[in-house]
N, C-alpha and C positions, 0 to 999 in steps of 0.2 A: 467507724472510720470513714472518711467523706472517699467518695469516687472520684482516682486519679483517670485522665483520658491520656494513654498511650498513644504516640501517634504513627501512622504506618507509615512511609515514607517511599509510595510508589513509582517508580520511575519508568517509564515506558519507551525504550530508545529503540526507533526502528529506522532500519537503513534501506531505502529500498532505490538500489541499482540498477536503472532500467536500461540494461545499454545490445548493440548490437556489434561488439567487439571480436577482434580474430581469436579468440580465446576465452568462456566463461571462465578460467580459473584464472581470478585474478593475481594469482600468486606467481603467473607464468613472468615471463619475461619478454618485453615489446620485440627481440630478437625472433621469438618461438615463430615458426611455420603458421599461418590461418589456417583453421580449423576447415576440412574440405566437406562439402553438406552433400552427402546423400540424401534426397528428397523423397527417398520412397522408404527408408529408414525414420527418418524427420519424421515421415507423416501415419507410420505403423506407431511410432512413439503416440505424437499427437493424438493417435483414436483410443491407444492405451491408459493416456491418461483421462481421455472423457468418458472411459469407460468406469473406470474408477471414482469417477467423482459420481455414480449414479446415486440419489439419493431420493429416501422415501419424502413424506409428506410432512411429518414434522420436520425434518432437515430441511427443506425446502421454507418452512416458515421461518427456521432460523436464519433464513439468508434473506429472505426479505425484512428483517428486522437491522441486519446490517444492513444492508442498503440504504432503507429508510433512516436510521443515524448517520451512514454516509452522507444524502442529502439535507439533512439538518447541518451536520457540518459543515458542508459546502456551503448552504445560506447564511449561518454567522462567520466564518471564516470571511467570504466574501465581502461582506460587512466592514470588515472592519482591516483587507489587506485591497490595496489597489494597482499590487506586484505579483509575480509571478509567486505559487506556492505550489506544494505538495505536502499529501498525507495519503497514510494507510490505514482506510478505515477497518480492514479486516481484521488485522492483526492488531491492532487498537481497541476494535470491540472483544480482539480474544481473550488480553488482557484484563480488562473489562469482568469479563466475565468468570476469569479466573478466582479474581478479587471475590466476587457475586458468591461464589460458593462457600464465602466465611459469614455471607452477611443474612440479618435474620430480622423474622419481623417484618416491619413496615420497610425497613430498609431492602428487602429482599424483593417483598412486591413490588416496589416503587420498579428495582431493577428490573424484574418479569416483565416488566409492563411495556419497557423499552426495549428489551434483547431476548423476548419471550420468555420458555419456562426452563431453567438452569439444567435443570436434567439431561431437557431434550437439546442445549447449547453444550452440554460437554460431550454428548456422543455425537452432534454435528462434525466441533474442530475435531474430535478423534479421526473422525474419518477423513475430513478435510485434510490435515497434516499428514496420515498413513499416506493418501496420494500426491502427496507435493513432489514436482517429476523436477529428475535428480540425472539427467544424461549431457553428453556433449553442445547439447544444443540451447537449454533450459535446463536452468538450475536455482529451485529456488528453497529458500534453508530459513525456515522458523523456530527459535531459538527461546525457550521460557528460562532464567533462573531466579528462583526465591532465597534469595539470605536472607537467615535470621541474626538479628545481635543476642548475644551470651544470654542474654535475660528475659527475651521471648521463647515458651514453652509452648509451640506448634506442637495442635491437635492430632495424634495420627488423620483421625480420619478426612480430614483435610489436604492434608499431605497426600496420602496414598488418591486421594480423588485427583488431584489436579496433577499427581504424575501420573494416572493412568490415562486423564483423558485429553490434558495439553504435554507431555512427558516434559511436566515442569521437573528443574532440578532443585531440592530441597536442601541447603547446606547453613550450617550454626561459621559466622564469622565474630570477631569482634571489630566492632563498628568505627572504634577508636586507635585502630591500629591502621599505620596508613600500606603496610604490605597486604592486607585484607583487598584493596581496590585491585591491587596486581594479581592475585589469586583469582579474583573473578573476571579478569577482565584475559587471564590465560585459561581457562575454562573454557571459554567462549571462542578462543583462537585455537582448542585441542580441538574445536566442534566443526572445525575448518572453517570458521570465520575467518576472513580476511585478516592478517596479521596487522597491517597498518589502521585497520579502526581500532580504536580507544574506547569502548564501549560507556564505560564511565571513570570520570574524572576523581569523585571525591562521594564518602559516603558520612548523612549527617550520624553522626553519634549520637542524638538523642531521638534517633528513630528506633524504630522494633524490629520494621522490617523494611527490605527494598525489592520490589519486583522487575525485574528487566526482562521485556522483551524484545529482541530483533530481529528482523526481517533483511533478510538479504537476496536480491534477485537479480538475477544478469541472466538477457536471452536473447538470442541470434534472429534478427528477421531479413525479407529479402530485397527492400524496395529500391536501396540506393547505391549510387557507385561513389567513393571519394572522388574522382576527378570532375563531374557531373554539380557538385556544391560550388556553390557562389555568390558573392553579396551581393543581396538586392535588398530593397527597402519594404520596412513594416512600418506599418502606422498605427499607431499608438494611442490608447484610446482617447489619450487628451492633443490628439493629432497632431501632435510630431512625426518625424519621417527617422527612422534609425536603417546604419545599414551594416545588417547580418549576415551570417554565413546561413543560405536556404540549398537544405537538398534537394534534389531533383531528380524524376523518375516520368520522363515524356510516355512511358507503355506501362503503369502500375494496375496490375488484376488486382480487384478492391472490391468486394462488399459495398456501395457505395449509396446516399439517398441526398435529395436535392428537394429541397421543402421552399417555401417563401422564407420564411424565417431561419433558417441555417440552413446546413449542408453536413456531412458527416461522412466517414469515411473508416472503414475497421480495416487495421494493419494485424495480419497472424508472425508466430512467433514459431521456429522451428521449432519440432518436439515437446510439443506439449498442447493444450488448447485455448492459451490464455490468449489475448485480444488488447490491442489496444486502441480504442474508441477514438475517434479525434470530432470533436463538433466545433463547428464553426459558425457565430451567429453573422448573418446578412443583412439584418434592419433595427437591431438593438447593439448597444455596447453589453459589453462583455458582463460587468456587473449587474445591470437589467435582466439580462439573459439568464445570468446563472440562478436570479433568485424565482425566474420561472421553472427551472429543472429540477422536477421529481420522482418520486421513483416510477413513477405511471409513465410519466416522458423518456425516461432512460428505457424502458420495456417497449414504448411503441417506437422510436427511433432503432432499438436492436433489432426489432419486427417489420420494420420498413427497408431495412438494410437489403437492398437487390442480390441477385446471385452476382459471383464475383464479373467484373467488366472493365476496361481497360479504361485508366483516369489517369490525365494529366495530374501528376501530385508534385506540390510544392509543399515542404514542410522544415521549422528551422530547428537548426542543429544545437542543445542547448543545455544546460545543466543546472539546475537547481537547489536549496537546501533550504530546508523549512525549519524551526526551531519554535514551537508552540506551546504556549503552559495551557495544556488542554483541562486544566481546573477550573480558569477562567472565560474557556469557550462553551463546558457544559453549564456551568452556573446560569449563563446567559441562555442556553439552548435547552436546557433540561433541567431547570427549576426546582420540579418539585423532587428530583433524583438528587443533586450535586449541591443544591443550594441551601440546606438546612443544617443545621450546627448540631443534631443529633445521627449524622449517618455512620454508625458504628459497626464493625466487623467482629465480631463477639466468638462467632464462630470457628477462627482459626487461629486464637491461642486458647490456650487451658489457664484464666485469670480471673476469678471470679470477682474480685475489688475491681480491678481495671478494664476501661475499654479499650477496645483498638479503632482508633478513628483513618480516616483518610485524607491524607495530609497532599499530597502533591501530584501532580501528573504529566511529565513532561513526554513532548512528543518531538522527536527530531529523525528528518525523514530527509535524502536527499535521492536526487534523479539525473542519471543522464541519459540524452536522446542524441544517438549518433547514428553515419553510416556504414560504419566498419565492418566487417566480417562478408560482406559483397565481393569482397575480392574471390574469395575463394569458389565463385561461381558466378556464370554471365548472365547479364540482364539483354533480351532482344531489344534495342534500339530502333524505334518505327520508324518512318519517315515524314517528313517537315510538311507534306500536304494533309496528313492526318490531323492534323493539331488542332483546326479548326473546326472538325466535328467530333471531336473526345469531349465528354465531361470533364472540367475543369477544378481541382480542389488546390486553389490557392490560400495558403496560410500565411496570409501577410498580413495581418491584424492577431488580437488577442484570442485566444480561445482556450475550449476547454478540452481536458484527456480525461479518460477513465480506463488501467488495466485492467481486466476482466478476462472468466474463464467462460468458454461458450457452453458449458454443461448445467453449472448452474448459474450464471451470470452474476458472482458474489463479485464488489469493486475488491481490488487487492491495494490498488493506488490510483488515485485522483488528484487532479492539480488543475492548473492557470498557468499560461504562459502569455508575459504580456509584451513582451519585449525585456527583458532585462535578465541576465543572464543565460546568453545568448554565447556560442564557444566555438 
């Protein structure tokens, strides 16, 4: 009997919500009270969780491994968008690797090769995930589920690995039934996902299986005041002049470095240790820029970063949605991994006629960057003779973000902002 190739039908939908709203639950209502920040709470949270993320030396390799796919992504990505984008390369590679525990052979090494050795990758995200900080102020919710169709017979021991070490949910739907998409997509909404994302639309019936991951993140930080935003203009890397709503923070304590070639600036995130990186190139466009940035550069720019000092910060206020068929950016970026017509997953059905191949990868990621939740506590306001010997971090051109945790510096979310989609 000739070799049918089953196809797996993975779908990787991460949502990641970068916002500074009077309320992480998005379920509340714009009515509700602002969340009021105890800062000495905030910041017993925040040690709590870099405590937690302590990791030995193999864990450590695994996150330079994402990294280093991060900035591969970021160079063809860049490539080929000259718009504002986002992605989450963490939860991206988790998926990733979830997958990686079915796959055997040359298929398996090829992945080692890229996201190190599978083993030491499922007791990473274990522990990665156990410490994902889940309080008033930071809340961030990484979410695996694997349906199988009626006719895919998952291996236990597949199973039980990727629910012990991503707590993936394993469940048998039929593929061809269209209440199967509502079932899972209430699943994910009993997991306290936000009710109004739609996780997914439509599942192909001549797939086996479909993997979905989401990432959902909303955190409180302290720089800006709503009344303090105002439109001034950006310039755009093919120099036009747009004009946006830019926040504004005359007195921001900042982590802060000042290079010839960019400027950079790390904003912290109440209750938790994650970071958001903001680089600014100064003598290159944006796209130039980005395809010098790698992981060596992301480590000596976090290393140059001054103890925190008081920096005029201008930053715009903006929201983004990215929507990527990340089959066609590995192909390009990782050849000998994604771009061969034999990369087969053998090891997570029980089929011995059929394989299981890897058919799809969509990645859809959106981000917003506001000033909201500043209400609930005051920023000192300096005075107008200072201005002129403060460090300056004006974000009136394109530049780049990186979420990041300060314990092990894994990106969570990277993007481009170039002007467009600005809110």
């Amino acid at each position: 009997m000739a070799m049918r190739t089953t196809l797996i039908g993975v779908i990787i939908l991460l949502l990641g919500l970068l916002v500074g709203c009077d309320s992480i639950n998005s379920n509340k209502s714009a009515s509700d009270k602002p969340i009021k920040i105890d800062k000495v709470l905030a910041a017993l949270l925040g040690k709590k969780h870099l405590e937690a993320l302590a990791l030995d030396s193999a864990d450590r390799l695994c996150v330079e491994k994402v990294n280093d796919f991060a900035f591969t992504l970021l160079h063809q990505i860049a490539i080929d968008k000259d718009s504002s984008f986002v992605v989450a390369p963490l939860s991206l590679a988790s998926a990733i690797a979830v997958a990686a525990n079915g796959a055997v052979g040359e298929v398996r090494d090829s992945l080692e090769q890229v996201f190190g050795p599978i083993i030491n990758a499922n007791a990473f995200y274990k522990k990665y995930m156990a410490a994902l900080p889940h309080n008033d102020y930071t809340d961030c919710l990484i979410l695996n589920y694997l349906a199988a169709n009626t006719d895919a017979p998952i291996l236990d021991a597949f199973s039980q690995t990727v629910s012990t070490s991503y707590n993936v949910c394993v469940q048998i739907h039929d593929f061809s039934k269209k209440k199967t998409v509502n079932k899972i997509n209430d699943w994910f909404h009993q997991q306290s996902l936000d009710e109004k994302i739609k996780v997914i639309e439509k599942l192909d019936p001549e797939s086996s299986l479909c993997l979905i991951n989401t990432l959902e993140f909303n955190a409180l930080w302290p720089p800006f005041k709503e009344e303090n935003t105002h439109l001034k203009a950006f310039e755009t890397a093919w120099g036009e002049y747009l004009k946006i709503p830019i926040m504004h923070n005359s007195e921001a304590n900042l982590p802060y470095v000042d290079r010839e070639e960019f400027q950079a600036v790390s904003i912290p995130y109440y209750g938790s240790c994650y970071r958001m990186l903001i680089v600014l190139p100064k003598t290159e466009k944006l796209a130039t820029f980005s395809q010098s940035m790698t992981l060596e550069s992301f480590h000596e720019i976090l290393d140059s970063l001054t103890e925190p000092v008081t920096v005029i910060l201008d930053l715009p206020r903006f929201k983004c949605e990215s929507n990527l068929s990340m089959m066609k950016l590995l192909k390009k970026s990782l050849p000998r991994v994604f771009n061969q017509e034999d990369v087969y997953f053998n090891a997570i059905v029980d089929d011995p006629i059929n394989s299981l191949k890897l058919k799809e990868i969509d990645h859809k990621t959106s981000i917003e960057v506001n000033e909201k939740g500043t209400k609930a506590f005051s920023v000192t306001q300096g005075s107008c003779v200072l201005i002129s010997i403060m460090p300056e971090f004006i974000a009136n051109h394109p530049f780049l973000y990186f979420v990041y945790d300060e314990a092990t510096r894994a990106i969570l979310l990277m993007g481009q902002f170039c002007g467009d989609g600005a809110i």
